[in-house]
N, C-alpha and C positions, 0 to 999 in steps of 0.2 A: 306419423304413427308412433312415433320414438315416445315423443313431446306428451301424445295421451297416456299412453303407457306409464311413463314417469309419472306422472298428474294423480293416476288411478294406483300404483304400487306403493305411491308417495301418502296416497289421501288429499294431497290437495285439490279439495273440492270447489272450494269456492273459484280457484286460478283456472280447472278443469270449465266447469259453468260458463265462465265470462270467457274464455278461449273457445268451445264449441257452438255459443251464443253469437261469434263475430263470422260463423263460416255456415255456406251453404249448407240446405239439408239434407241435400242429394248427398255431399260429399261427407256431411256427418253420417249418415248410414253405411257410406262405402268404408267407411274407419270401424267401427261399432260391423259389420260383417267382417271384419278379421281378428276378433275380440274373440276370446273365450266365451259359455255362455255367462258363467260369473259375470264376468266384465262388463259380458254387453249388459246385462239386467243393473248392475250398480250405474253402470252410465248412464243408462234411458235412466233412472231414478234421477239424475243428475240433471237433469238437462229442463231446462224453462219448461212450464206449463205449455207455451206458447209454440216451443218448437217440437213439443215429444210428438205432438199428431203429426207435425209436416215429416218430420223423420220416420217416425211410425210405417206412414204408407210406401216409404220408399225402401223397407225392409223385405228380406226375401219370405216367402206366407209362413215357412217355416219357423224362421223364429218370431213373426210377429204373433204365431201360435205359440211359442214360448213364454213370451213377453207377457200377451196376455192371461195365459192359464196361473206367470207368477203373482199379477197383481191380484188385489183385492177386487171382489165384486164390483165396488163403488168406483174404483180407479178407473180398472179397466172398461166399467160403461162412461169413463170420462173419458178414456180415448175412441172409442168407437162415434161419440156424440161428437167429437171434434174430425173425424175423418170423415170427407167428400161422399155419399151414399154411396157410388158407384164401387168405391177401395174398401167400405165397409161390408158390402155384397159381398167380393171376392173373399176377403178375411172370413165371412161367415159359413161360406159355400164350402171351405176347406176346414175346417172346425167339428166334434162331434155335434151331435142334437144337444147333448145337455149342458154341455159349457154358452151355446147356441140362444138356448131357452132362456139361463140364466142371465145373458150377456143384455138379450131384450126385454127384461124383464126388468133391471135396473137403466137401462135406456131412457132419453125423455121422450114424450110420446112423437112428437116432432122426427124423431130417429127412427122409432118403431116406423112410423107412417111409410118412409121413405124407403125404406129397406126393403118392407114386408111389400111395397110397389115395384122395387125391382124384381125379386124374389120369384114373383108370379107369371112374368113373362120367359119361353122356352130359351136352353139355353142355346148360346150362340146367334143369339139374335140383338136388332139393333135397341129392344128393349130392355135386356139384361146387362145394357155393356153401359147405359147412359146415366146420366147423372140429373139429378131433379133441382141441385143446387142451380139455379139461373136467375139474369133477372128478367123480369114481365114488365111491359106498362102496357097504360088504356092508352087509347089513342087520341080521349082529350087532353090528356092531359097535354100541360106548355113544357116548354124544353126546361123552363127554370123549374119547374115540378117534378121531373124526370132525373132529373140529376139529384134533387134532394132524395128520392127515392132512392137512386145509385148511393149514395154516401150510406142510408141506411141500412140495404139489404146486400150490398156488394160485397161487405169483405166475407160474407156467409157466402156467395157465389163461387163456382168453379172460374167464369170467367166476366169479365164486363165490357169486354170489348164490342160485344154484340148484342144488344139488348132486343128485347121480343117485343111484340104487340099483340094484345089483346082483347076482342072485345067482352063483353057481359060475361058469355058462354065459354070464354079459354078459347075458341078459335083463334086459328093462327091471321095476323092478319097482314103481317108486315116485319120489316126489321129496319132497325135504325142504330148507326156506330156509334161508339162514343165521341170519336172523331167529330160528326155531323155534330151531334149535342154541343161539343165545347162551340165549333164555329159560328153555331147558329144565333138568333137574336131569342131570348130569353120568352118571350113571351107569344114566340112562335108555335103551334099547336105539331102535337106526334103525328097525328091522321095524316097532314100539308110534309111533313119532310120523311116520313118514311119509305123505306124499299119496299114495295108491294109481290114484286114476283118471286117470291121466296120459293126456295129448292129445300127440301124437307123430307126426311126420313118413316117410314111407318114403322110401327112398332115392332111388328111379326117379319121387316127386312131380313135376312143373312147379313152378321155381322161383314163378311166376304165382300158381300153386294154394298155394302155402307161405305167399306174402302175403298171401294173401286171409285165412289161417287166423290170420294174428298181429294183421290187421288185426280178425275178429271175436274173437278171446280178449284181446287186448290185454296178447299177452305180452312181454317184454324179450328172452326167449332161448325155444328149441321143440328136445327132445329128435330124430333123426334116426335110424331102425331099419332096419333090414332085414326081408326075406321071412319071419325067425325072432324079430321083437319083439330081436333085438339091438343094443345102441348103441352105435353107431358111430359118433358125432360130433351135434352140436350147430349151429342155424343161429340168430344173436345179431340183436339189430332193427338194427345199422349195416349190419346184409347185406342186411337188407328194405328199409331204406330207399335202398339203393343199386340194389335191383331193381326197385325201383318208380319211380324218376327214370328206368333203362332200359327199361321196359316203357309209361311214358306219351312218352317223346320218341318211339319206338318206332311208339307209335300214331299222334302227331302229325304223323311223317313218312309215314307209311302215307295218314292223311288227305287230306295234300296234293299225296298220286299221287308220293311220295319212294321211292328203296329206300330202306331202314333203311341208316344207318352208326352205327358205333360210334366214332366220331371226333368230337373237337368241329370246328365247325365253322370256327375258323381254322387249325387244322392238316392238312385236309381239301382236299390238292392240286385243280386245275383240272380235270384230266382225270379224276379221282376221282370227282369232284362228276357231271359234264357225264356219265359212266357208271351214275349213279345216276338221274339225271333222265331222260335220254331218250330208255330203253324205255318208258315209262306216257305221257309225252307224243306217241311215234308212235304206242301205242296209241289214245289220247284224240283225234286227227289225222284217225286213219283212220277212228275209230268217228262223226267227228263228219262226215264225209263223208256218210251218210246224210241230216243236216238239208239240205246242199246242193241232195242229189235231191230231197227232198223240196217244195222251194223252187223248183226246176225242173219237178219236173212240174206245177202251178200257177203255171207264170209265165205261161201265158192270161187266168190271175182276176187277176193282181198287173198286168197291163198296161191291164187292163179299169178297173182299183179301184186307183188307185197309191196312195189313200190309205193302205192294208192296210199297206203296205211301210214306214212309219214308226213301225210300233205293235209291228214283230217283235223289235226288239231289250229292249223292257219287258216286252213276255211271256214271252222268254225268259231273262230274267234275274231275272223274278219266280218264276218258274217253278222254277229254280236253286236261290234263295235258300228257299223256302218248304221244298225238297226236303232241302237241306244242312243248317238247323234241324229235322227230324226226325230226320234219319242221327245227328246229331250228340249229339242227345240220347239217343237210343236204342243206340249205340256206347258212352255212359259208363255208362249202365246195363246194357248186358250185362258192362260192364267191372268193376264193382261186384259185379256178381252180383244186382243187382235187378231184371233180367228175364232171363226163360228162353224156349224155345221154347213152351210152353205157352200164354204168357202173347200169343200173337200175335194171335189175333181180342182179345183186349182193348185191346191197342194200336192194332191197325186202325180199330175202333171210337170210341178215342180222338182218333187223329189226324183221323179222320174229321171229327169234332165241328170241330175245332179248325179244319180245313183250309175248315170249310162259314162259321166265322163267319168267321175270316180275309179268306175270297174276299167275300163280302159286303161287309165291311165298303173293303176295296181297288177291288170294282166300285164301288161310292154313291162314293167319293172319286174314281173315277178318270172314271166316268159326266161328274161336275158339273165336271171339269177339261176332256173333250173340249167339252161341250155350254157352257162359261163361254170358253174361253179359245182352244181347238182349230178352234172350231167347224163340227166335221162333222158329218154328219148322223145322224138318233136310229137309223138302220139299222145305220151301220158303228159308232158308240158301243154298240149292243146285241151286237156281234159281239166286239167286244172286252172288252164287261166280262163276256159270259156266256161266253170262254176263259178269263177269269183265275180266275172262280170253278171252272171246270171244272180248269183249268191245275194253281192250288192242290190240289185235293182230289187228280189223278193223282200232284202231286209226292208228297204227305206220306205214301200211301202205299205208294208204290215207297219214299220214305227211312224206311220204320218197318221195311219186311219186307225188307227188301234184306240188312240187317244180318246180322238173326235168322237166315235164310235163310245166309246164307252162316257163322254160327256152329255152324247144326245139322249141316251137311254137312263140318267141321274148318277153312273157310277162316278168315284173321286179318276179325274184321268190320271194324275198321277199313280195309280196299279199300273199302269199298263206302261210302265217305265222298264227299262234298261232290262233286269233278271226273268221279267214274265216274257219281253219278246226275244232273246236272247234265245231261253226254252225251246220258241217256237221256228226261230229262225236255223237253229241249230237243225231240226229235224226237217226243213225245208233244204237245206242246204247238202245234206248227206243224201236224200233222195236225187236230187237235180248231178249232185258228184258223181254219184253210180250210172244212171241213166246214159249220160256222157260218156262213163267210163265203158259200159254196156256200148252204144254205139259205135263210139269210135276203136275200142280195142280188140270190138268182139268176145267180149267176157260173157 
């Protein structure tokens, strides 16, 4: 970072050029994101023809919306015509309409096509995330025909590692590596060595659904069809892998009663933020007014028993915690795909188990704390340690079936994470503490 700095303070341009020419592009962009925006704009100016695109897409949207609003019309449709369709979509979908217009306007039509293809399919889907750059072959063609085609459409490709088959109509009809190509005898036909059982993406898929599928085949790249088995683009793993950092922060923010943003979060203004946070917190406000009443209409037995009144905030916070380790675990397994709605009375049953020794094992601890150090008496110690057992077992499952329960119905399960059952546990657990306390005390 010193070294470019110097280069660019200095002017030396040409020493800058041939130095950022010798290094990855990933890593010249992570140099050029610690840059001023002066800076960065003088150094993309600097940089090969050759490398500004690959650097280009590896910038954050924001200032590749810099970069380009500073070039010139003609420039900047040279970097969009040199960026992968799928990275030119993104760059476009975050831009206004008239930089937008402009930008396809001086495009070649080859760019236009492919964009204005992506463009049209819903977002979050496996057609908005794909890339059209691939290669095709017919399936007569020979393996020495195939290859010559690779040499001339490959280095425009996203990848070549996997090349397609198709016949007349773009049906999908096979795949064959490039691996097989080199090994094979030159004048052997595509139809005789290709992979016929191809696993393939539909257009209208959930980006979601698409990962799941690269996650169980453990492929590098996943063909992309239409209603008619046509293909129509390819989705590559640095696309899964970018959908699944958005689909787990996604959740993460969900968990924590967040809206979702798409912003990191130092870029992510005051009022941005403070709009995101708090709808779910008046919800959570309002919802949590119930334990209030609750607490009020027994404030006869709390005034009678004050000692009750010092044990509500462990109950309820045991209560919480017990509830938010079930949701939580049972939220990345429906996320995985390793539980289904089927699978619920087995869960219940599970968490059951677990909630029954759990509370056990927190009453004997909590028992020999009142009775050692608390010292109340064995009525109100029996009152408290048979809600925490009780407490536990109502949290784990409300947070096993809360999930599931709102998976089977289309909502994100992640809501139904940590703060929403928390709410509900909390006024589940103040009921059952009174009751108890009512029985056993006589209150």
């Amino acid at each position: 970072m010193e070294e470019i700095r110097k280069l660019l303070t200095t002017c030396q341009y040409t020493s800058l050029r041939q130095r950022v020419a010798e290094m990855n592009e990933a890593d010249v962009a992570a140099l050029m994101e610690q840059l001023e925006e002066e800076e960065m704009l003088k150094m993309f100016r600097i940089l090969p023809k050759d490398l500004a695109a690959d650097v280009f897409s590896y910038l954050e949207v924001e200032n590749q919306q810099m970069i380009i609003t500073s070039l010139s019309e003609r420039d900047a449709a040279g970097i969009i015509d040199n960026l992968m369709a799928d990275d030119a979509v993104d760059l476009l979908e975050e831009m206004p309409a008239n930089i937008v217009k402009k930008l396809l306007a001086n495009a070649s039509p080859d760019t236009r096509r492919d964009i204005n293809l992506l463009l049209r399919y819903p977002v979050d889907s496996a057609g908005s995330i794909m890339t059209v750059e691939y290669v095709d072959l017919k399936e007569t063609l020979t393996v020495a025909g195939a290859i010559e085609r690779i040499r001339k459409v490959g280095l425009d490709s996203e990848t070549i590692n996997i090349c397609y088959v198709l016949d007349a109509q773009r049906k999908l009809l096979g795949t064959v590596a490039l691996r097989y190509l080199l090994l094979s005898e030159p004048d052997e036909i595509i139809g005789d060595i290709m992979h016929e059982n191809v696993i393939s993406i539909n257009t209208l898929t959930d980006q979601e659904e698409a990962a799941a599928k690269f996650k169980k085949y453990d492929f590098t790249s996943m063909p992309v069809v239409d209603n008619e088995n046509r293909l129509v683009g390819i989705i590559t793993v640095d696309d899964i892998v970018d959908i699944l950092e958005e689909e787990a922060t996604e959740d993460i923010e969900k968990m924590a009663a967040i809206m979702p943003s798409d912003k990191p979060y130092m870029k992510t203004g005051i009022l941005e933020t403070f709009k995101k946070r708090i709808p779910w917190l008046l919800l959570l406000m309002v919802s949590a007014t119930f334990t209030g009443q609750i607490i009020g209409h027994f404030e006869k037995a709390l005034s009678t028993c004050a000692a009750l009144i010092m044990f509500i905030p462990m109950l309820m916070d045991t209560g919480g915690n017990a509830g938010g380790q079930a949701s939580v675990t049972v939220i990345r397994g429906l996320s995985l795909g390793e539980i289904t709605y089927r699978d619920t009375l087995r869960i219940m049953w599970k968490e059951a188990r677990v909630a029954f020794l759990c509370g056990v094992t927190l009453a004997l601890a909590n028992f020999a704390k009142l009775m050692l150090f608390d010292r109340v008496g064995v009525s109100v110690a029996l009152v408290v340690c048979l809600t925490l057992v009780v407490a536990i077992l109502i949290a784990k499952l409300i947070g096993c079936t809360l999930p599931v329960l709102a998976k089977r119905i289309g909502f994100d399960p992640a809501v139904m994470a940590s703060p929403f059952i928390t709410t509900i546990v909390d006024a589940l657990s103040l009921m059952v503490y009174f009751q108890f306390a009512s029985c056993l005390l006589g209150l």
